[in-house]
Every structure is written in C-alpha cells, then in structure tokens.
C-alpha positions as a Python dict, from the first residue, in 0.01 Angstrom:
ca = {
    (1, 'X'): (0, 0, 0),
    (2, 'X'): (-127, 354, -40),
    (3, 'X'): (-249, 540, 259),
    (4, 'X'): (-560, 775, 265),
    (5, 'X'): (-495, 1141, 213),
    (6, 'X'): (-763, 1431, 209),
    (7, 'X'): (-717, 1423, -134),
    (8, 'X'): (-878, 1064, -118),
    (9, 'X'): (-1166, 1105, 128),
    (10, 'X'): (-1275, 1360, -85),
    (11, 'X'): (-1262, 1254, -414),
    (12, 'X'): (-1451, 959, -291),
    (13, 'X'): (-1712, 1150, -128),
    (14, 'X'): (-1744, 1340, -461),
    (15, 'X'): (-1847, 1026, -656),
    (16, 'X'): (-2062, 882, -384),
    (17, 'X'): (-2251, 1205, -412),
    (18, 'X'): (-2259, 1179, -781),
    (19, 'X'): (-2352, 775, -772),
    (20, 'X'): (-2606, 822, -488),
    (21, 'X'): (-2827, 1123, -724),
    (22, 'X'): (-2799, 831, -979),
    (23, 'X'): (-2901, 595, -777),
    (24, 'X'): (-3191, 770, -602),
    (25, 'X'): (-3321, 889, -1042),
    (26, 'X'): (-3278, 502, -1094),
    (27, 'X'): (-3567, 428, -865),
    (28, 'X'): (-3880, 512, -1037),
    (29, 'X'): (-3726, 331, -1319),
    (30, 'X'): (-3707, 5, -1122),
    (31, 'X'): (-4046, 96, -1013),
    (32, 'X'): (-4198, 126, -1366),
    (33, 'X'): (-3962, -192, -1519),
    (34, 'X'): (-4055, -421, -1213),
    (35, 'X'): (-4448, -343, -1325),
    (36, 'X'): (-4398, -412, -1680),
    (37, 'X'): (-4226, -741, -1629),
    (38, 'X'): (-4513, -806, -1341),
    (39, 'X'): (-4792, -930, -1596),
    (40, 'X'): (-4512, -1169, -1743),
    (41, 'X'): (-4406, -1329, -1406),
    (42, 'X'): (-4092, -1178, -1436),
    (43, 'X'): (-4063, -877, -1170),
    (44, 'X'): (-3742, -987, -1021),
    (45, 'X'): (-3546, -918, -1351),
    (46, 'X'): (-3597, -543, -1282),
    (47, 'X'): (-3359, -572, -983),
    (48, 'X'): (-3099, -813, -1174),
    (49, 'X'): (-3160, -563, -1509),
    (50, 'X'): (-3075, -207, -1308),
    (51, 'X'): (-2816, -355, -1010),
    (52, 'X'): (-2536, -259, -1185),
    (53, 'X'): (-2640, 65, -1146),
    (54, 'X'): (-2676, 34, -765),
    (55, 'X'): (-2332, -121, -751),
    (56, 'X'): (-2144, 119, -969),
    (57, 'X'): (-2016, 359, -700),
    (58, 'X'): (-1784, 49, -525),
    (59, 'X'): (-1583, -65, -820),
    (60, 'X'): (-1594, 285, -959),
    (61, 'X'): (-1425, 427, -597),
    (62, 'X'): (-1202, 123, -580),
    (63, 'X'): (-1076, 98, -952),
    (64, 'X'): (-1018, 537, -943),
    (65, 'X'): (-852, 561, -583),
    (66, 'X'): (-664, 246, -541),
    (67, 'X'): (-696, 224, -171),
    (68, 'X'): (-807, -98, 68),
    (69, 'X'): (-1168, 20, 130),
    (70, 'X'): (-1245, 291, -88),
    (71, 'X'): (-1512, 21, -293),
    (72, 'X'): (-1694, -46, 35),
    (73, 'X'): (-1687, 322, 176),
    (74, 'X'): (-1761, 431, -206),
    (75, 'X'): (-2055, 198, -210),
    (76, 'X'): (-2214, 268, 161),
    (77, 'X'): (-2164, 666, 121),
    (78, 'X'): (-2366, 663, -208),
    (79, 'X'): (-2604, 467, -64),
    (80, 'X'): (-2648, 720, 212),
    (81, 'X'): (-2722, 986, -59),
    (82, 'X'): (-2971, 805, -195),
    (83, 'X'): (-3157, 719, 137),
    (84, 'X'): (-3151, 1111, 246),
    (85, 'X'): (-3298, 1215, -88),
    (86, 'X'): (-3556, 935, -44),
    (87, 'X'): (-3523, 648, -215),
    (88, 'X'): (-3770, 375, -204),
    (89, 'X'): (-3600, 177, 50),
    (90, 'X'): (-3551, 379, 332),
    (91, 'X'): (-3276, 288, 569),
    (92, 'X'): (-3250, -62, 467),
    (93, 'X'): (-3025, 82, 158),
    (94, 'X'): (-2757, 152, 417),
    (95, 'X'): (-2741, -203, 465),
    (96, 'X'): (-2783, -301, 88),
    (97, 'X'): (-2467, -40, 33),
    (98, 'X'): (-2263, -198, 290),
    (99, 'X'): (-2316, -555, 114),
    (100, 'X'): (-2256, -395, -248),
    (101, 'X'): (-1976, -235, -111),
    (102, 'X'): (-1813, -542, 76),
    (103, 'X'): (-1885, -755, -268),
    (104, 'X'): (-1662, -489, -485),
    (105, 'X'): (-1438, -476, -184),
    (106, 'X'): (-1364, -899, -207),
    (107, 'X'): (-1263, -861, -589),
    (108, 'X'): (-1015, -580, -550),
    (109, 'X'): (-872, -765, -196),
    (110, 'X'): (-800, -1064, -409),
    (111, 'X'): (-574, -918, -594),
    (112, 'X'): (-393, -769, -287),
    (113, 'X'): (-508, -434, -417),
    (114, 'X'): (-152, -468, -669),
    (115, 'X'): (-359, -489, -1036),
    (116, 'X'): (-602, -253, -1192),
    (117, 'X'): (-702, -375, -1536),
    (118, 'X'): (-978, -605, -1678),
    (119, 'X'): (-886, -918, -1466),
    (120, 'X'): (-978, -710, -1176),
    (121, 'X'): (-1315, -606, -1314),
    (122, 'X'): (-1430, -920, -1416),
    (123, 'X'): (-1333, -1062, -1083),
    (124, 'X'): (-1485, -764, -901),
    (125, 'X'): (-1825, -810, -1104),
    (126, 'X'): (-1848, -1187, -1036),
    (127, 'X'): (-1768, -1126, -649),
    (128, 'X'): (-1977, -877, -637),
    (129, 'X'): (-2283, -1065, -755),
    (130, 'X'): (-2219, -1370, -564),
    (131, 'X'): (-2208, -1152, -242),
    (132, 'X'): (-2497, -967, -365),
    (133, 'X'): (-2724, -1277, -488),
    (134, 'X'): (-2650, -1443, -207),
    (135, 'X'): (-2761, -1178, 53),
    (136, 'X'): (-3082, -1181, -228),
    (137, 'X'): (-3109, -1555, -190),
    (138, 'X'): (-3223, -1448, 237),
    (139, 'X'): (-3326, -1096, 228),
    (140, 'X'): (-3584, -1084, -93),
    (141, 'X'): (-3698, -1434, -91),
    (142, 'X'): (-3505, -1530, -385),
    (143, 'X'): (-3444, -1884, -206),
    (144, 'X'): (-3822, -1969, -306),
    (145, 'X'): (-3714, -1962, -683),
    (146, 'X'): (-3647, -2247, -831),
    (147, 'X'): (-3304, -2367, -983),
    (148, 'X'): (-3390, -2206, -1338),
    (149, 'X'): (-3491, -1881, -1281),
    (150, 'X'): (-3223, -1851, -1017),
    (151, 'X'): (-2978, -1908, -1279),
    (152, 'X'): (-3102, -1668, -1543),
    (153, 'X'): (-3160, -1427, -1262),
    (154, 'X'): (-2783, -1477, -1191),
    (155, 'X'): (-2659, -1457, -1534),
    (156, 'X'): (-2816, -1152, -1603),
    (157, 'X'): (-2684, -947, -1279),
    (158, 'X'): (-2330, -1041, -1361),
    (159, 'X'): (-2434, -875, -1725),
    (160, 'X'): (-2542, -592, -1560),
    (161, 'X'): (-2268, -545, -1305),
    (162, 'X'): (-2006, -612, -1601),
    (163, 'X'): (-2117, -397, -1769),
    (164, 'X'): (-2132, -93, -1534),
    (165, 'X'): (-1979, -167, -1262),
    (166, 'X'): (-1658, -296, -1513),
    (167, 'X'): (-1740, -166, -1852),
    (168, 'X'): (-1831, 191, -1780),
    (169, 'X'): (-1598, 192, -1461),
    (170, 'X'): (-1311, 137, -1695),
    (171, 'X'): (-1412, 396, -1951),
    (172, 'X'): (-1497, 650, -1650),
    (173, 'X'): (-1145, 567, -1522),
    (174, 'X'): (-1018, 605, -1917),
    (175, 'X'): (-1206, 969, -1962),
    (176, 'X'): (-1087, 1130, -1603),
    (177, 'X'): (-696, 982, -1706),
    (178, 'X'): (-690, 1162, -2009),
    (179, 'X'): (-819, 1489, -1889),
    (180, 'X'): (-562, 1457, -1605),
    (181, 'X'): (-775, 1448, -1341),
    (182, 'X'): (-629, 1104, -1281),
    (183, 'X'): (-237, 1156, -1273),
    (184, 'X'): (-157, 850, -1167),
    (185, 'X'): (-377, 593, -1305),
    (186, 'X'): (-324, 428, -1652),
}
C-alpha cells in the first residue's frame, strides 16, 4: 500500500478547503429547501436531497489519492472549513465529518484499497449512507419515522450520494487525469 507523502497531505488539504467553501454555500440552500418541503410534511428530504454534497469531499479524497484514510481525513478536514466559516451547525459538523468520512472510508477498505473504478463507488455510496442513516436513525430523530418514509428517505440519499459522491467524483477524477494533474490515476 501507498504511504503518505507531502505531496498527499497537501493535495488533500487543498480539496477539503475547496469541499468545505462548498459545503458551508450549501447551507442556506438546505435552509430554504427544508422550508419549502416544511408545508408538505416533507422537511427531512432536504437533508437526504443535498447530503451528497456534504459527503463529496471523502470519496472525492479517497478515489484521487489512493491512500488508507485520505476519505475520512478528506471528509473531517472539510468539515472543519465549513464550521470556521460558520456553518449552521457549529461544532457538531466535526462530528458529522468524522461519520461521513468513516462511511466513505468502509467502502474503499473493502476493497483493500486495490480497485478504483465504479464497483468502488457504488460500494462507497451505499456504505456511506448506511453509516450515515444510521447515525441519522439516533442523532436527528429519524428512528420516530415510520418504515415508509424511512425507506424513501433512504433511497433518495443513496441517489444523492451516487450521484456526487460517485458520479461527479469519477468525472472530477476523469477531468484532473487528463490535464495531468493526476499522473497516476486512470
């Protein structure tokens, strides 16, 4: 397995800084979605709609530097960038990143940290949101939901983390290889 290198920790700090001012813009968003969906009943589909926003910066870190915890550290330093710029959460984002991170961190571990292609991503979305929705299911009260909503709440965070935590992680990856900033990833 690869070791860390300078060349690592920074590059990984660079997109956490990136995915943390992303994060931190996403937040009046969920602010404004979670009141439009209010009137409807349906407030916690703003979370499950924008997570894969919030989870981006672990598969994006794993999937780009190939290293056994660059998801999780990816993850937890964005979220650090979003709490000092303010986000809406406070400190308690420092804990959401860790779990993000650790969720990203389970799909890339299961594949001994040897593949890097769609299989991965899929398995790093679905680990990710059973991780995530299952820290939901204590921390936000999700447990009080019952069986049907939890299930269309589930379905559509795996959507969204698909889609940008593996969609737009793979064409990221794609872009950066083919302006070489990416030597060795294919």
């Amino acid at each position: 397995m690869k070791a860390w290198h300078i060349r690592d920790i920074i590059l990984v700090t660079i997109l956490a800084i990136f995915m943390g001012v992303i994060f931190w813009v996403i937040n009046p968003v969920y602010t404004l979605l979670a009141a439009a969906l209010a009137p409807f009943g349906l407030q916690p589909l703003a979370n499950e709609l924008l997570l894969g926003i919030w989870v981006m910066a672990g598969p994006l870190a794993g999937f780009i530097i190939r290293i056994p915890g660059a998801a999780t550290l990816g993850e937890f330093l964005g979220a650090v960038v979003e709490m000092f710029l303010g986000g809406i959460w406070g400190a308690s984002t420092l804990i959401s990143g860790a779990v993000q991170g650790l969720g990203a961190e389970i799909g890339f571990a299961a594949t001994r940290y040897k593949r890097y292609d769609w299989v991965t991503l899929v398995l790093t979305a679905l680990t990710t949101t059973i991780v995530t929705f299952t820290w939901d299911l204590v921390r936000s009260g999700y447990s009080a939901y019952h069986f049907g909503f939890l299930i269309l709440l589930f379905a559509v965070r795996f959507c969204s983390v698909f889609l940008f935590g593996g969609v737009l992680t793979k064409l990221i990856t794609n872009l950066l290889a083919r302006a070489h900033v990416l030597p060795n990833v294919k």
